[in-house]
KOLNUMAR-78662 format. One record per residue: residue number from 1; residue in one letter; y, x, z of N, C-alpha, C, CB in turn. Coordinates in steps of 0.05 Angstrom, whole numbers. Last residue first. Glycine has a CB too. Layout:
SITE   seq   type     n.py     n.px     n.pz    ca.py    ca.px    ca.pz     c.py     c.px     c.pz    cb.py    cb.px    cb.pz
SITE   NUM      A        Y        X        Z        Y        X        Z        Y        X        Z        Y        X        Z
...
//
This chain:
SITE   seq   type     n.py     n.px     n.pz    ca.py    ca.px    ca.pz     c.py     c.px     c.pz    cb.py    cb.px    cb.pz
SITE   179      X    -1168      466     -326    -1167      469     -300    -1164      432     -283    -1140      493     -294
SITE   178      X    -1228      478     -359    -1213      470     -362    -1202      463     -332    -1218      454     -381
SITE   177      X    -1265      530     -353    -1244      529     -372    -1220      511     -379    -1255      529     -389
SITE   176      X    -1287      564     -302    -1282      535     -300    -1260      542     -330    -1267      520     -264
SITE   175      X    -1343      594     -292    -1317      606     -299    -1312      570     -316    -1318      644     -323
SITE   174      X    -1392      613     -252    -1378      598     -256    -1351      599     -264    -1382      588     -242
SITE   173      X    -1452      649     -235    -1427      647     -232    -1415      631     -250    -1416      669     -231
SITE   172      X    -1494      664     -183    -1486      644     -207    -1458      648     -205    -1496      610     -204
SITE   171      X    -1565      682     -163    -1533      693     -166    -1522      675     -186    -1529      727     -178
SITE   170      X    -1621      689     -125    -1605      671     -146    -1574      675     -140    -1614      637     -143
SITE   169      X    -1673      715      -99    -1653      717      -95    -1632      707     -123    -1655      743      -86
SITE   168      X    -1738      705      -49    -1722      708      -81    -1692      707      -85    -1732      685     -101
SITE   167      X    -1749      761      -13    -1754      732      -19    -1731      734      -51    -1742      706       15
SITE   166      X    -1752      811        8    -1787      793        1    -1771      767       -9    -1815      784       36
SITE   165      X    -1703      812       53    -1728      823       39    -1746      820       34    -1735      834       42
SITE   164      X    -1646      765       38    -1669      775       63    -1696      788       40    -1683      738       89
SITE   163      X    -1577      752       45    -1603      752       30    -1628      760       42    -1601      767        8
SITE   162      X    -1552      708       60    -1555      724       71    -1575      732       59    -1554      721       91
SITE   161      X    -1547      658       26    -1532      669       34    -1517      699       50    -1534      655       39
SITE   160      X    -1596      662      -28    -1594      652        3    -1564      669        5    -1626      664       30
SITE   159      X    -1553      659      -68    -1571      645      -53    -1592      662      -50    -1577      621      -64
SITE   158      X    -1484      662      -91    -1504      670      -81    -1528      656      -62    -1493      686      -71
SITE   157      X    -1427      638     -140    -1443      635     -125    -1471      655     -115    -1445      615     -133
SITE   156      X    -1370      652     -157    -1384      672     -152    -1397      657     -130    -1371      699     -148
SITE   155      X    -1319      626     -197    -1337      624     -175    -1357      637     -174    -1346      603     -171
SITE   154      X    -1250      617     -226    -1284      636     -225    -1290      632     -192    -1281      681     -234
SITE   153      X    -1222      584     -202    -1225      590     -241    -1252      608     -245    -1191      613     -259
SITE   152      X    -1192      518     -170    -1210      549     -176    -1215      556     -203    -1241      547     -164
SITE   151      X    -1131      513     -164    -1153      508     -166    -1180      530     -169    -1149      493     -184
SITE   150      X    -1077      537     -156    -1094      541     -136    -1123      524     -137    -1079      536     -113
SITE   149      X    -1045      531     -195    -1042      513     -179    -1062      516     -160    -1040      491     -191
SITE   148      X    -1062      569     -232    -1040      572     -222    -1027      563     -205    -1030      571     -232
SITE   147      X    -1136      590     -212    -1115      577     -237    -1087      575     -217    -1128      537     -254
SITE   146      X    -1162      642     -190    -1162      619     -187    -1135      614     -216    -1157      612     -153
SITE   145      X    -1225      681     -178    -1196      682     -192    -1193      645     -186    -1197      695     -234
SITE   144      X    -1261      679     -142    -1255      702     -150    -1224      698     -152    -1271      710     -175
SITE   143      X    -1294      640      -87    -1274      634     -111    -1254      654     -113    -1260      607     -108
SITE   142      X    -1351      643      -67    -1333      657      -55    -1310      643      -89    -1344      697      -47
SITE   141      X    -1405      620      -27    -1391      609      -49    -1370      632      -45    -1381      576      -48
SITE   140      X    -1472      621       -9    -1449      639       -1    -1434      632      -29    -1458      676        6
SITE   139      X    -1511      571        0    -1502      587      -12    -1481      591       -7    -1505      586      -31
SITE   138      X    -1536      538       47    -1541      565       47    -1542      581       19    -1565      567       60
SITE   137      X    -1517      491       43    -1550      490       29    -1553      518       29    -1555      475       -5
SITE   136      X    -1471      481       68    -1500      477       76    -1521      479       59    -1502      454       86
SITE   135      X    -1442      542       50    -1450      515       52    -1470      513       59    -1449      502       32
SITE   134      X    -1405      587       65    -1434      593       70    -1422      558       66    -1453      613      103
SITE   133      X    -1350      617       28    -1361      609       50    -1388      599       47    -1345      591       62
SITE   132      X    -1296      662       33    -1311      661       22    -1334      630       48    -1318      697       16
SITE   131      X    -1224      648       32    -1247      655       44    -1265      645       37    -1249      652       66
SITE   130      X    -1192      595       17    -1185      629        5    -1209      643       13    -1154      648       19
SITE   129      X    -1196      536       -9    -1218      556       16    -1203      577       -3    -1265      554       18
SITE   128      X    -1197      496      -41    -1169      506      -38    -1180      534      -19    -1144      481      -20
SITE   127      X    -1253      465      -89    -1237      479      -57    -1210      497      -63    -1260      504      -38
SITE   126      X    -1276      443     -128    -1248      426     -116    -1231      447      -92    -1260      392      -97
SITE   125      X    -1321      475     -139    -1299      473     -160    -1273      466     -143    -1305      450     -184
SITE   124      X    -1340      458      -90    -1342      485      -93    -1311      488     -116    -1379      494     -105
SITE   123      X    -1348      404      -99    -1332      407      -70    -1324      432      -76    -1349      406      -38
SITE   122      X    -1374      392     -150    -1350      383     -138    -1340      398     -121    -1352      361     -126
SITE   121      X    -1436      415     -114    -1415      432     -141    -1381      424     -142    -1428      421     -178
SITE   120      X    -1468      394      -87    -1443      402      -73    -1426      419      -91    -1450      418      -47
SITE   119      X    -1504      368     -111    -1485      348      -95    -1462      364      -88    -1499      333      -68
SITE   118      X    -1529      415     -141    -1506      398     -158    -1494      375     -137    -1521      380     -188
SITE   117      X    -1555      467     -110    -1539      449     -101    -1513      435     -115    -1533      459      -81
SITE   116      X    -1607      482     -137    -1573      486     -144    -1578      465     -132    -1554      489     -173
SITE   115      X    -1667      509     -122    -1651      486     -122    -1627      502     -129    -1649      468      -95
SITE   114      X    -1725      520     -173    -1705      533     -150    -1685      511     -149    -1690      565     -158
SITE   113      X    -1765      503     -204    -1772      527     -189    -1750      535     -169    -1778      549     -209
SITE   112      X    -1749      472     -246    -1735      499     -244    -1755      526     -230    -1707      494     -225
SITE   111      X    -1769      415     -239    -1753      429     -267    -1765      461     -272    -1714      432     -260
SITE   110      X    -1764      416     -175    -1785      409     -199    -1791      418     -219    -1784      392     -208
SITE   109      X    -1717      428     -173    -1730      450     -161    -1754      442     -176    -1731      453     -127
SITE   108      X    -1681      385     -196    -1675      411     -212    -1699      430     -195    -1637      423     -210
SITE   107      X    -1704      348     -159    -1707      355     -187    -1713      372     -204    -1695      354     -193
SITE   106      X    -1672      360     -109    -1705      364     -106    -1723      360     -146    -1718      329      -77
SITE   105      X    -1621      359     -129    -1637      386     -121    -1655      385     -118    -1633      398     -103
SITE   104      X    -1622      305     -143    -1612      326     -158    -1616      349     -159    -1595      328     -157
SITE   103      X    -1665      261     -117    -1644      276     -117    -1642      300     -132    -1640      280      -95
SITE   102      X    -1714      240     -125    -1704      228     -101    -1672      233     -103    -1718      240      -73
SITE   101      X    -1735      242     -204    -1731      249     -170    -1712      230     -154    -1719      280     -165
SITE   100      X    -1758      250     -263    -1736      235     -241    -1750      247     -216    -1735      197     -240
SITE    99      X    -1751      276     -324    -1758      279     -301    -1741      259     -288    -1756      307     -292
SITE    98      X    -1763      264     -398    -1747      257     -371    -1762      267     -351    -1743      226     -366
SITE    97      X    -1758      293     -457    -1774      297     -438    -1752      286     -418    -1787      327     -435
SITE    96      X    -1730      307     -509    -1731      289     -501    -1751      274     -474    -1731      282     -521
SITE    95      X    -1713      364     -509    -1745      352     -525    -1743      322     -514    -1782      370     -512
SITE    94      X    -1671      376     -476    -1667      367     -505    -1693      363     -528    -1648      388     -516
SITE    93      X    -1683      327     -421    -1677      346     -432    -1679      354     -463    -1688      359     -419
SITE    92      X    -1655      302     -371    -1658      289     -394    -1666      317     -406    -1631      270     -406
SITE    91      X    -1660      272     -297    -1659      302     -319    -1675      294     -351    -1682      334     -301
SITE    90      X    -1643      234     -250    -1658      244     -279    -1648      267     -288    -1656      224     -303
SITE    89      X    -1651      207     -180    -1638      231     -199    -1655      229     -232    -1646      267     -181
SITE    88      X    -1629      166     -136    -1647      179     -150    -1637      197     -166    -1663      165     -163
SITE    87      X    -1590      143      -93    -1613      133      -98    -1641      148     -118    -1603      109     -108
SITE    86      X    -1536      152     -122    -1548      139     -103    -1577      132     -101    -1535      120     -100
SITE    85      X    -1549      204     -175    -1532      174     -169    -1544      177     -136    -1545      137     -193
SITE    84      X    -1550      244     -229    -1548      245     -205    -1529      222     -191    -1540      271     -200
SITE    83      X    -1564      257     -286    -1553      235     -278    -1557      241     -251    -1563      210     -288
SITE    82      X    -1566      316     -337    -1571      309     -314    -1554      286     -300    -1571      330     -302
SITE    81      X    -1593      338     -391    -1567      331     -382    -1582      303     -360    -1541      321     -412
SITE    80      X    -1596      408     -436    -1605      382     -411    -1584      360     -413    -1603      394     -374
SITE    79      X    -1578      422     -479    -1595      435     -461    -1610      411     -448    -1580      455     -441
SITE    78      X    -1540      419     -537    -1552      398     -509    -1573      412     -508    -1560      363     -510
SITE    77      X    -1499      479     -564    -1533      459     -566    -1544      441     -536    -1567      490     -573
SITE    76      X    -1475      513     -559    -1457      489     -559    -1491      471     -555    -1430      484     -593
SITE    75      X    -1491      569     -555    -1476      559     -584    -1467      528     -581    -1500      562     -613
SITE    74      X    -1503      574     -499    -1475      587     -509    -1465      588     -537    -1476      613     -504
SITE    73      X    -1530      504     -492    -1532      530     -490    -1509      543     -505    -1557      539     -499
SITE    72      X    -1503      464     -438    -1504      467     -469    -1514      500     -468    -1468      460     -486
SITE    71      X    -1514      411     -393    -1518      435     -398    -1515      446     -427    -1541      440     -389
SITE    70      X    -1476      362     -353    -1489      371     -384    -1492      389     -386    -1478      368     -406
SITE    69      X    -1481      319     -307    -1485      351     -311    -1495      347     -338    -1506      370     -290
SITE    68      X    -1446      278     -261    -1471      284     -293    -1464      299     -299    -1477      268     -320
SITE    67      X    -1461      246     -204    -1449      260     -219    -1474      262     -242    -1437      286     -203
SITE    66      X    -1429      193     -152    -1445      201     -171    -1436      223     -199    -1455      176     -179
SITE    65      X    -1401      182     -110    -1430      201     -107    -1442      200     -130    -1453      191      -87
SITE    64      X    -1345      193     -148    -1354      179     -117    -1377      205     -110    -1373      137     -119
SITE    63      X    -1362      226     -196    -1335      203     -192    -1356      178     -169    -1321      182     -235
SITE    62      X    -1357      280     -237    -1362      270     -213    -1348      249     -206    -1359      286     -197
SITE    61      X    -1379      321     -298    -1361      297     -281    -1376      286     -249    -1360      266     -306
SITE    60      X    -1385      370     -319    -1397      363     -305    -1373      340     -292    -1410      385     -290
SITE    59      X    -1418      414     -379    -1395      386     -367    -1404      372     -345    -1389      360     -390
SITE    58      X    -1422      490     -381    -1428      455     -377    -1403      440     -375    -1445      447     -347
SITE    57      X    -1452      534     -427    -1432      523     -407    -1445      500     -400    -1401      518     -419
SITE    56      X    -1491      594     -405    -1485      577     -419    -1456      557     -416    -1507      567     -418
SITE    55      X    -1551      640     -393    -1522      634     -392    -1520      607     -413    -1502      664     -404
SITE    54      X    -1596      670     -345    -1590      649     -366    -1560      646     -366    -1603      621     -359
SITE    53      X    -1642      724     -333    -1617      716     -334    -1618      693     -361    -1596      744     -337
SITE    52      X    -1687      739     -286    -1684      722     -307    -1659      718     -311    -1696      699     -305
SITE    51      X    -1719      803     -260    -1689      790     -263    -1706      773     -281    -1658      809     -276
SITE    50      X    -1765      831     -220    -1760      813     -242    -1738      801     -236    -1779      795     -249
SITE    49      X    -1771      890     -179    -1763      866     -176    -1748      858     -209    -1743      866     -147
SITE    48      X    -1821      919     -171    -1803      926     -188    -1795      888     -188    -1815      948     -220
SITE    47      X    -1851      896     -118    -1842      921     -118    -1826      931     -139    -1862      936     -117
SITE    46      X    -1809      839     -101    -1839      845     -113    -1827      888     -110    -1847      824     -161
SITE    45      X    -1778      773     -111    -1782      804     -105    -1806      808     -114    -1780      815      -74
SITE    44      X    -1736      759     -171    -1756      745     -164    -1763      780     -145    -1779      728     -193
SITE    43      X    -1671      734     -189    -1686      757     -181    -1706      747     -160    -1667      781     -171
SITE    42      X    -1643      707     -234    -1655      694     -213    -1671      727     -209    -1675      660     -220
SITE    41      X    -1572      691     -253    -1581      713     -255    -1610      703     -229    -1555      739     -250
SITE    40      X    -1527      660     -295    -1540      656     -270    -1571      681     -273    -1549      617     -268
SITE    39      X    -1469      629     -320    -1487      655     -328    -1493      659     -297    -1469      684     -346
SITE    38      X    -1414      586     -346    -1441      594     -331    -1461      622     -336    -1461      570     -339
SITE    37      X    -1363      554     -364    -1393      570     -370    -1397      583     -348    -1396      592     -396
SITE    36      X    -1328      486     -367    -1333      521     -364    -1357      531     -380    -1339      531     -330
SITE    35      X    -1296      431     -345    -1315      432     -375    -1320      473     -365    -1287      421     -419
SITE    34      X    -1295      378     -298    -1300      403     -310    -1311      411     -331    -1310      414     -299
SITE    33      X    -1270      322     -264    -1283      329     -284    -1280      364     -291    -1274      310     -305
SITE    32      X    -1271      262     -226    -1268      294     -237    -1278      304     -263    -1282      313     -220
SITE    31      X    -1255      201     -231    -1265      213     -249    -1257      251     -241    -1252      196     -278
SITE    30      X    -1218      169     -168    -1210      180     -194    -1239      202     -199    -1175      199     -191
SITE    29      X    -1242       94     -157    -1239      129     -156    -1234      150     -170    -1256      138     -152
SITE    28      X    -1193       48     -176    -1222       57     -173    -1208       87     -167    -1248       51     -204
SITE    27      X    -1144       20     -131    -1154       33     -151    -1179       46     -155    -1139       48     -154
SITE    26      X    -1157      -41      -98    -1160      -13      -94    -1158       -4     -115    -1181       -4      -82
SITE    25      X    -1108      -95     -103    -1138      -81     -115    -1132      -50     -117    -1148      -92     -151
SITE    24      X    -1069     -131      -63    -1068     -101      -82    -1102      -94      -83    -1046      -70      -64
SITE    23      X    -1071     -200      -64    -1064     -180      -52    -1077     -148      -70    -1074     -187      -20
SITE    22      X    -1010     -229     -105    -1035     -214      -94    -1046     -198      -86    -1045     -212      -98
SITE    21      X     -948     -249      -91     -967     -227     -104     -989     -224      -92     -957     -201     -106
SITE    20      X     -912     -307      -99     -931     -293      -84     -952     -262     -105     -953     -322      -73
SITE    19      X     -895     -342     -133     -882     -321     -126     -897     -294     -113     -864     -332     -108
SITE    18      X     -935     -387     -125     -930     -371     -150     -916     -342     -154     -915     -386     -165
SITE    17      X     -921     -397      -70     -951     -386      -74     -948     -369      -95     -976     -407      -80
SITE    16      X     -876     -420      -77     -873     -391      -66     -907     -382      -71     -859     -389      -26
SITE    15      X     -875     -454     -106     -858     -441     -124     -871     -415     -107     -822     -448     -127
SITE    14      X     -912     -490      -80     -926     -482     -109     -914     -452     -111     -916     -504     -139
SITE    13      X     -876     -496      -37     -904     -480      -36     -904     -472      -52     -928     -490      -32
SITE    12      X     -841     -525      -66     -829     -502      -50     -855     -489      -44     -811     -510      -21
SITE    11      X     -873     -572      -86     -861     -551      -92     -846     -522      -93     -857     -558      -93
SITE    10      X     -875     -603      -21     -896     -586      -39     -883     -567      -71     -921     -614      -50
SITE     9      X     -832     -604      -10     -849     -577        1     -867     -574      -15     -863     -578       29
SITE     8      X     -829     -643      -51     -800     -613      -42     -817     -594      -31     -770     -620      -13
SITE     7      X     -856     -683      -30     -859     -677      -57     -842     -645      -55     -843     -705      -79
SITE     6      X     -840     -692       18     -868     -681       20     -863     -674      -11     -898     -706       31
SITE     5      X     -791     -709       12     -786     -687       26     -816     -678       19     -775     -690       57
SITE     4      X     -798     -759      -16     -778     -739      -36     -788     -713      -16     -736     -748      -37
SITE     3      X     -829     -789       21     -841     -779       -1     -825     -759      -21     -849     -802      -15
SITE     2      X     -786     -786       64     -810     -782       66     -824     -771       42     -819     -804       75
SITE     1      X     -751     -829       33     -742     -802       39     -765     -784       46     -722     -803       62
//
């Protein structure tokens, strides 16, 4: 009787272990993503103060801390295209020239001559903010128009936030095409 009852449980385990569901795997992080254009205006001071204006679109996915920025110029042509991870940054560009860095903004200032804050682009695209606002990297974000669900659809970035006399002054704006 002994061995019929140990044989039973043990079955009765098997059946309920089998029964058993495992335990639940996090879903990975969900992929953002943006496709728009761009048009960024850099005013350098001086007594007749120099504009540079660039326009174009991009793709820019984000998924955790890491993002990739594609730049195209306004006929569609790979400009750049930028890996921003944990740990370092590249910039690919369309002569086939790499840059790396510590980070995405100390990069693109390599690159450029000026930072964009690409860690904090996500957050800017993602905001619900009706009010205009100062991020930490001391650009004044304000989101013009928005899409129907209250995403954003035009962004009107400024840097420095406060602008100040003698120094250089970067305007960007951002018209998100896909919402």
């Amino acid at each position: 009787m002994r061995r019929g009852r140990r044989i039973a449980l043990a079955g009765l385990a098997a059946l309920v272990a089998a029964c058993a569901s495992p335990p639940p795997v996090p879903a990975p992080a969900a992929i953002d993503h943006w496709q728009g254009r761009f048009s960024l205006v850099l005013t350098e001071p001086g007594v007749e103060r120099q504009q540079e204006k660039v326009q174009g679109r991009f793709d820019l996915r984000a998924h955790g801390e890491r993002r990739s920025l594609v730049v195209f110029s306004p006929f569609g042509q790979t400009l750049a295209e930028l890996e921003d991870r944990p740990g370092g940054a590249r910039l690919t560009t369309s002569d086939g020239d790499v840059l790396e860095a510590g980070t995405a903004e100390d990069l693109l200032e390599q690159a450029l001559g000026w930072r964009l804050p690409v860690g904090e682009l996500p957050n800017w695209l993602g905001t619900r903010t009706t009010e205009p606002v100062v991020a930490d990297s001391d650009w004044r974000v304000e989101v013009t128009r928005r899409f129907e669900d209250g995403r954003p659809r035009i962004i009107d970035a400024r840097w420095p936030a406060t602008p100040r006399v003698g120094s250089r002054e970067l305007q960007v704006r951002i018209v998100v095409d896909s919402p």
